[in-house]
PyMOL CGO cylinders between C-alpha atoms (Angstrom):
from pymol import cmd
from pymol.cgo import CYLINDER

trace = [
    CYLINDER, 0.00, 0.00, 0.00, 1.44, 3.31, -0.95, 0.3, 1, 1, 1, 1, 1, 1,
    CYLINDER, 1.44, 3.31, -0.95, 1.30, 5.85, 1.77, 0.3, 1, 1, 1, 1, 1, 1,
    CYLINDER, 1.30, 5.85, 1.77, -0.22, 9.58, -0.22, 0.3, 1, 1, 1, 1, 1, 1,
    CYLINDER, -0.22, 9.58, -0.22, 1.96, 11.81, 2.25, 0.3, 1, 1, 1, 1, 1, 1,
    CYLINDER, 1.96, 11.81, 2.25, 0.97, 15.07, 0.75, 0.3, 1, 1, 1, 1, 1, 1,
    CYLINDER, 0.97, 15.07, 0.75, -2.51, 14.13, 0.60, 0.3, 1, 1, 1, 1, 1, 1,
    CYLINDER, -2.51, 14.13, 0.60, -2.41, 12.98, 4.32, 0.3, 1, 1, 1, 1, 1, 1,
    CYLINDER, -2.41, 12.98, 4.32, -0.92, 16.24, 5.53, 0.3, 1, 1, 1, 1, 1, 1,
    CYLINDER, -0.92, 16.24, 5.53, -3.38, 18.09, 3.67, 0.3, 1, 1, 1, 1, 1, 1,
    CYLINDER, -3.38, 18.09, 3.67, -6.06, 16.33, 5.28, 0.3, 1, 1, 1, 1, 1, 1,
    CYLINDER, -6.06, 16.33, 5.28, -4.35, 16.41, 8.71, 0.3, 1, 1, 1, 1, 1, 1,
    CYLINDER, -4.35, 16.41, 8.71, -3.73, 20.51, 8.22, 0.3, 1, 1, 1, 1, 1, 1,
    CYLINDER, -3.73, 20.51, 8.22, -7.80, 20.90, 8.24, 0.3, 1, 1, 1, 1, 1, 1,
    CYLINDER, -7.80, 20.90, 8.24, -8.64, 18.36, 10.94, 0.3, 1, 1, 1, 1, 1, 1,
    CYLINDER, -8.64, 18.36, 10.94, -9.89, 20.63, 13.13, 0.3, 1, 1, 1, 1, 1, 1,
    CYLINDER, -9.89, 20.63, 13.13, -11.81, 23.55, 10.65, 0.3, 1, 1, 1, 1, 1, 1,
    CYLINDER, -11.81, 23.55, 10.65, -15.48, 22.34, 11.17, 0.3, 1, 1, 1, 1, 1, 1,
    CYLINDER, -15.48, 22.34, 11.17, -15.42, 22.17, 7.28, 0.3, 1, 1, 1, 1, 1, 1,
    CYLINDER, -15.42, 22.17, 7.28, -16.67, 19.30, 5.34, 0.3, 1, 1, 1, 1, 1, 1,
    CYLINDER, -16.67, 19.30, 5.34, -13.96, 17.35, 3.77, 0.3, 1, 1, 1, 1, 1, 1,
    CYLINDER, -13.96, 17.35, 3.77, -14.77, 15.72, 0.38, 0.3, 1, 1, 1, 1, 1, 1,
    CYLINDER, -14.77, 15.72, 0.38, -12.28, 13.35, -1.25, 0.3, 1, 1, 1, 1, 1, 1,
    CYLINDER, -12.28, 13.35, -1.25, -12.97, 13.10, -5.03, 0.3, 1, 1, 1, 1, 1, 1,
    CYLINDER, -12.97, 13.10, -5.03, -10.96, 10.94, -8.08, 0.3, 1, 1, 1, 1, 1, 1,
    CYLINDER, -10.96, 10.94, -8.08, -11.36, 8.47, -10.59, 0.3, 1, 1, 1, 1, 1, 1,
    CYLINDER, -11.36, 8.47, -10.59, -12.38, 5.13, -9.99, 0.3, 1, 1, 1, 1, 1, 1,
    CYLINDER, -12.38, 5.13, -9.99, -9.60, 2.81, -8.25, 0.3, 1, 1, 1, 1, 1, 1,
    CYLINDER, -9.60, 2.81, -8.25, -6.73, 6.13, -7.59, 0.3, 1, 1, 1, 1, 1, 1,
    CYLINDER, -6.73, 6.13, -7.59, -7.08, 5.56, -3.70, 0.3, 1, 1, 1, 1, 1, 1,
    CYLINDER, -7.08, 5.56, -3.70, -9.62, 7.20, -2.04, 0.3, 1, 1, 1, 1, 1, 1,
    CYLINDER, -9.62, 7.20, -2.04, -10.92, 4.58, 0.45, 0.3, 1, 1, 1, 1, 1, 1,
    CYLINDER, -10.92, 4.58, 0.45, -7.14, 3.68, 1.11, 0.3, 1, 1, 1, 1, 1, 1,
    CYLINDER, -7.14, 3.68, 1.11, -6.62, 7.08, 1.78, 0.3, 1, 1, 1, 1, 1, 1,
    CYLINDER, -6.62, 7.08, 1.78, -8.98, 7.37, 4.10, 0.3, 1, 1, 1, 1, 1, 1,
    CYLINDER, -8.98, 7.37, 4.10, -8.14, 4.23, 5.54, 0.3, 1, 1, 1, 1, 1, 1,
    CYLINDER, -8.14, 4.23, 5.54, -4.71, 6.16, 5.95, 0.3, 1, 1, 1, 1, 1, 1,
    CYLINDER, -4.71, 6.16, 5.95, -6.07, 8.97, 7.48, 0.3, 1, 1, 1, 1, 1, 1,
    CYLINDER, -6.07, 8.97, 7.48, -8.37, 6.91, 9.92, 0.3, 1, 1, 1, 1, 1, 1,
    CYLINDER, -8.37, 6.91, 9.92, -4.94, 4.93, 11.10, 0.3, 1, 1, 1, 1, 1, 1,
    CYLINDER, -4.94, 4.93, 11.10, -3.08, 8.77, 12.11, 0.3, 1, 1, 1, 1, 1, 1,
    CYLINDER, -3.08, 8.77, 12.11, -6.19, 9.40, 14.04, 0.3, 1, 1, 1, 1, 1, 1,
    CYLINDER, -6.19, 9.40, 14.04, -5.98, 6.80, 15.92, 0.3, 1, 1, 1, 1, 1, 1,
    CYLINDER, -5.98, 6.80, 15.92, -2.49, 6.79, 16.44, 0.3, 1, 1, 1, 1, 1, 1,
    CYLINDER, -2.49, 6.79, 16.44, -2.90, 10.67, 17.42, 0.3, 1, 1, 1, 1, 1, 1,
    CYLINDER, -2.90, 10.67, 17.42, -5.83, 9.71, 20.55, 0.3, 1, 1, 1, 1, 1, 1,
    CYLINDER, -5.83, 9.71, 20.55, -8.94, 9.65, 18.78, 0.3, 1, 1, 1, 1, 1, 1,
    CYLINDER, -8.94, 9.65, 18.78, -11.16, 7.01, 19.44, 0.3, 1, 1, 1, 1, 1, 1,
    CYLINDER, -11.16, 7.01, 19.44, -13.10, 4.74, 16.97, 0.3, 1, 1, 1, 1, 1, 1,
    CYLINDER, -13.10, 4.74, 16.97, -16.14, 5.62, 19.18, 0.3, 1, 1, 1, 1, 1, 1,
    CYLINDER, -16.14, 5.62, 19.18, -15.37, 9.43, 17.69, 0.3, 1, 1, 1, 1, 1, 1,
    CYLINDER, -15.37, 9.43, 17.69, -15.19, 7.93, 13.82, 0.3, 1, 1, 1, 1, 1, 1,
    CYLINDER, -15.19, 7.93, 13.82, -17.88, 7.94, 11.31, 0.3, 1, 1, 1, 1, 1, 1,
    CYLINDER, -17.88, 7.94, 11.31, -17.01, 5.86, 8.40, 0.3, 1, 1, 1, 1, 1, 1,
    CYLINDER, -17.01, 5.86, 8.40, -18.82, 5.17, 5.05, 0.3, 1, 1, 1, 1, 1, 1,
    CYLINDER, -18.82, 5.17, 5.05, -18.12, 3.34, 1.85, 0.3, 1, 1, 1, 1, 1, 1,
    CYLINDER, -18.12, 3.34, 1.85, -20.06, 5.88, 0.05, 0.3, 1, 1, 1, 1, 1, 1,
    CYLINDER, -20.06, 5.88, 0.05, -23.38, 4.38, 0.45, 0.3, 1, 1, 1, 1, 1, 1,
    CYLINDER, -23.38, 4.38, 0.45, -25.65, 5.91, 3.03, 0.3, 1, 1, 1, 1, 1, 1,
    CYLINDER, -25.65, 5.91, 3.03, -26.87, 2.23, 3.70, 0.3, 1, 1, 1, 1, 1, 1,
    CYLINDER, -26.87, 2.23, 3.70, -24.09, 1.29, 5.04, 0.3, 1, 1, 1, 1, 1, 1,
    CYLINDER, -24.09, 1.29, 5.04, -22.64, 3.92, 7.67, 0.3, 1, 1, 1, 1, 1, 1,
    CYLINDER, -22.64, 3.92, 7.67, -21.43, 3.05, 10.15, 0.3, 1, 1, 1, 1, 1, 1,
    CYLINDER, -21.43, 3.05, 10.15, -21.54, 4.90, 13.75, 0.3, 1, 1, 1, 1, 1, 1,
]
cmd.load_cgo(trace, "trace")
């Protein structure tokens, strides 16, 4: 899995605006890995899964 440094830093520089953060792209460039990514710093930075909504895309299957 390739780690998208500058597109994790981006992401980690507006972790706290109370913006919504949308990640757009092609089909099978890396979004969900990405956010995967992103997910794993949170965690390793004290956030709790408890404090994570996640979503494949599909409002049927969110997960709180």
């Amino acid at each position: 899995m390739v780690e998208r440094k500058e597109y994790l830093d981006q992401l980690w520089a507006w972790k706290d605006e109370q913006q919504i953060k949308v990640v757009t792209g092609i089909r099978r460039c890396g979004k969900s890995v990405l956010l995967e990514q992103y997910q794993q710093r949170l965690l390793a930075n004290g956030v709790t899964p408890e404090q994570m909504i996640s979503s494949t895309g599909f409002w049927d299957d969110v997960t709180v």
